[in-house]
ZAMARGU-4260 file (C-alpha; in steps of 0.2 Angstrom, whole numbers, plus 5000, padded with zeros to 4 digits):
<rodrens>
0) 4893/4584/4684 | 4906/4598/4689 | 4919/4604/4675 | 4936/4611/4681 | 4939/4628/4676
5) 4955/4640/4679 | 4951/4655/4692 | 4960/4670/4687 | 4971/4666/4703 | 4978/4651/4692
10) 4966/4639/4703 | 4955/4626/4697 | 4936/4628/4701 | 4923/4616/4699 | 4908/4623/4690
15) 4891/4613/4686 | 4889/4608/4668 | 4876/4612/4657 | 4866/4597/4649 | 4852/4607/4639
20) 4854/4619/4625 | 4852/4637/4629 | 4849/4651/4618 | 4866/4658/4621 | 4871/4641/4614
25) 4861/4642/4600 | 4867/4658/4593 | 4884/4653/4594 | 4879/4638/4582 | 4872/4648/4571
30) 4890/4660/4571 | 4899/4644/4567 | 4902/4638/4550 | 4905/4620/4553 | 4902/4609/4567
35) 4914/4595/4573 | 4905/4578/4575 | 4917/4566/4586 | 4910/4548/4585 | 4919/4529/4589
40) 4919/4513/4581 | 4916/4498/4594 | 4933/4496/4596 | 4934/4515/4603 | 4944/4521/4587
45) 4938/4539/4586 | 4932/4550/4571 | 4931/4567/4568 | 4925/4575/4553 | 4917/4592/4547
50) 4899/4593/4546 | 4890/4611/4538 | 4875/4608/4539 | 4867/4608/4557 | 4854/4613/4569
55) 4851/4617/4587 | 4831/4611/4586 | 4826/4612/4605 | 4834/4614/4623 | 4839/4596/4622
60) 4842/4589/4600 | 4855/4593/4591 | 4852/4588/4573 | 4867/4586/4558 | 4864/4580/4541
65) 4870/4565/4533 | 4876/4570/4517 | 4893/4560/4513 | 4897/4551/4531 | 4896/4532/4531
70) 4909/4531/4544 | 4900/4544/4557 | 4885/4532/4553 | 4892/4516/4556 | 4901/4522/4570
75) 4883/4528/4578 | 4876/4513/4576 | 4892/4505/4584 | 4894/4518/4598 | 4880/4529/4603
80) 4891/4542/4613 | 4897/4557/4604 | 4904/4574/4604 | 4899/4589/4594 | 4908/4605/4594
85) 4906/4621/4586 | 4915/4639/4586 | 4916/4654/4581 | 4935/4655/4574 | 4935/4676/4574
90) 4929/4676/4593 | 4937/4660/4596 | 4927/4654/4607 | 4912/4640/4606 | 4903/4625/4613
95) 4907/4606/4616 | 4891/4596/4618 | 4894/4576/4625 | 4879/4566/4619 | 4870/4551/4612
100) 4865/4550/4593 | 4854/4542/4583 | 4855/4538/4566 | 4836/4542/4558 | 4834/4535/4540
105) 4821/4544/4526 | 4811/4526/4530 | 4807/4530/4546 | 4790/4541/4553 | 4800/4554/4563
110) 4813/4559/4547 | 4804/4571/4541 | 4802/4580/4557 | 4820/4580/4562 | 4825/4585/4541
115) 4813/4597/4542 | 4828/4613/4546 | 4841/4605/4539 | 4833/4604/4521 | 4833/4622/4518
120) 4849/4623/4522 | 4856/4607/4512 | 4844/4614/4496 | 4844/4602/4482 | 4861/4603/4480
125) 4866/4590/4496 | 4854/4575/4497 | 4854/4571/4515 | 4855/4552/4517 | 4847/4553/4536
130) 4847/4562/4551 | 4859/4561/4567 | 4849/4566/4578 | 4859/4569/4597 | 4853/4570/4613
135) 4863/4582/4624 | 4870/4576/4640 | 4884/4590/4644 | 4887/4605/4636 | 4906/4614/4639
140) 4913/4630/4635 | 4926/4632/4621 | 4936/4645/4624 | 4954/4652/4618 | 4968/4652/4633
145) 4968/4673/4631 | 4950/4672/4641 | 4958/4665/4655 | 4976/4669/4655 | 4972/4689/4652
150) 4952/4692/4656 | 4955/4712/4661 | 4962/4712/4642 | 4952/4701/4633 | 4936/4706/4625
155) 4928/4693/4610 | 4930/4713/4601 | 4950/4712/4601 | 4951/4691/4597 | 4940/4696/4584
160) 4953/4710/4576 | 4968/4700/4580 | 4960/4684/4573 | 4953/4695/4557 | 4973/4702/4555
165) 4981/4683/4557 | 4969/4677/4545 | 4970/4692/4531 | 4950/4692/4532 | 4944/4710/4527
170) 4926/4713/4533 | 4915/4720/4521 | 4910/4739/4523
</rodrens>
């Protein structure tokens, strides 16, 4: 599958798209607070909703905790096809992964295998109520507009600052 990208010329390209996980891929994730999880009902009526705790587990699986999202589920079990993204909002840039989920209960044999990095994340604080476990197809580039408007000025250093200044974040020394 080829993805359209804007050339510095103010042309579109067509570059391939990923469909496996790399380790660039996984880093980000790990920068990234939250992760977005897209998901449809059968009638295509989309969700969206914040998900914290999250793994990149292998060049393919991407595994989210269930914790308190009965509509992702239901939705997954309508509609297979979603879409997880995560970022890193100093940098402001990040990954969209296109894919199919699961919905893996603590009743079935492979739960505690796909749990198994998310628990020590969730603690004992956050019961995780299953596993959606997705399959990447496609993984794009999240990136902001600087990137490409002004490349020869844009470093992930000086989005950093300025998003550090618009946000009144103070690192810590």
């Amino acid at each position: 599958m080829l993805m359209p990208l804007l050339s510095m010329s103010g042309v579109f390209t067509l570059e391939p798209m990923q469909s496996t996980l790399t380790s660039e891929h996984k880093a980000m994730a790990q920068r990234s607070v939250l992760c977005w999880l897209a998901t449809a009902n059968a009638q295509g009526q989309p969700n969206v909703s914040p998900k914290e705790v999250f793994a990149l587990v292998d060049d393919e699986h991407i595994v989210v905790a269930n914790i308190a999202s009965p509509t992702s589920a239901k939705n997954i079990h309508a509609n297979a096809q979603v879409c997880l993204s995560f970022v890193d909002v100093f940098a402001q840039k990040g990954y969209k992964v296109l894919g199919t989920a699961r919905d893996v209960r603590p009743t079935e044999a492979e739960f505690a295998h796909w749990a198994k990095p998310l628990q020590a994340m969730a603690g004992d604080r956050f019961p995780i109520r299953s596993v959606f476990v997705i399959r990447a197809t496609a993984v794009e580039p999240i990136i902001a507009p600087s990137y490409r408007l002004y490349p020869s000025e844009t470093t992930e250093a000086s989005q950093t600052e300025a998003a550090l200044r618009a946000y009144g974040v103070k690192r810590p020394a």
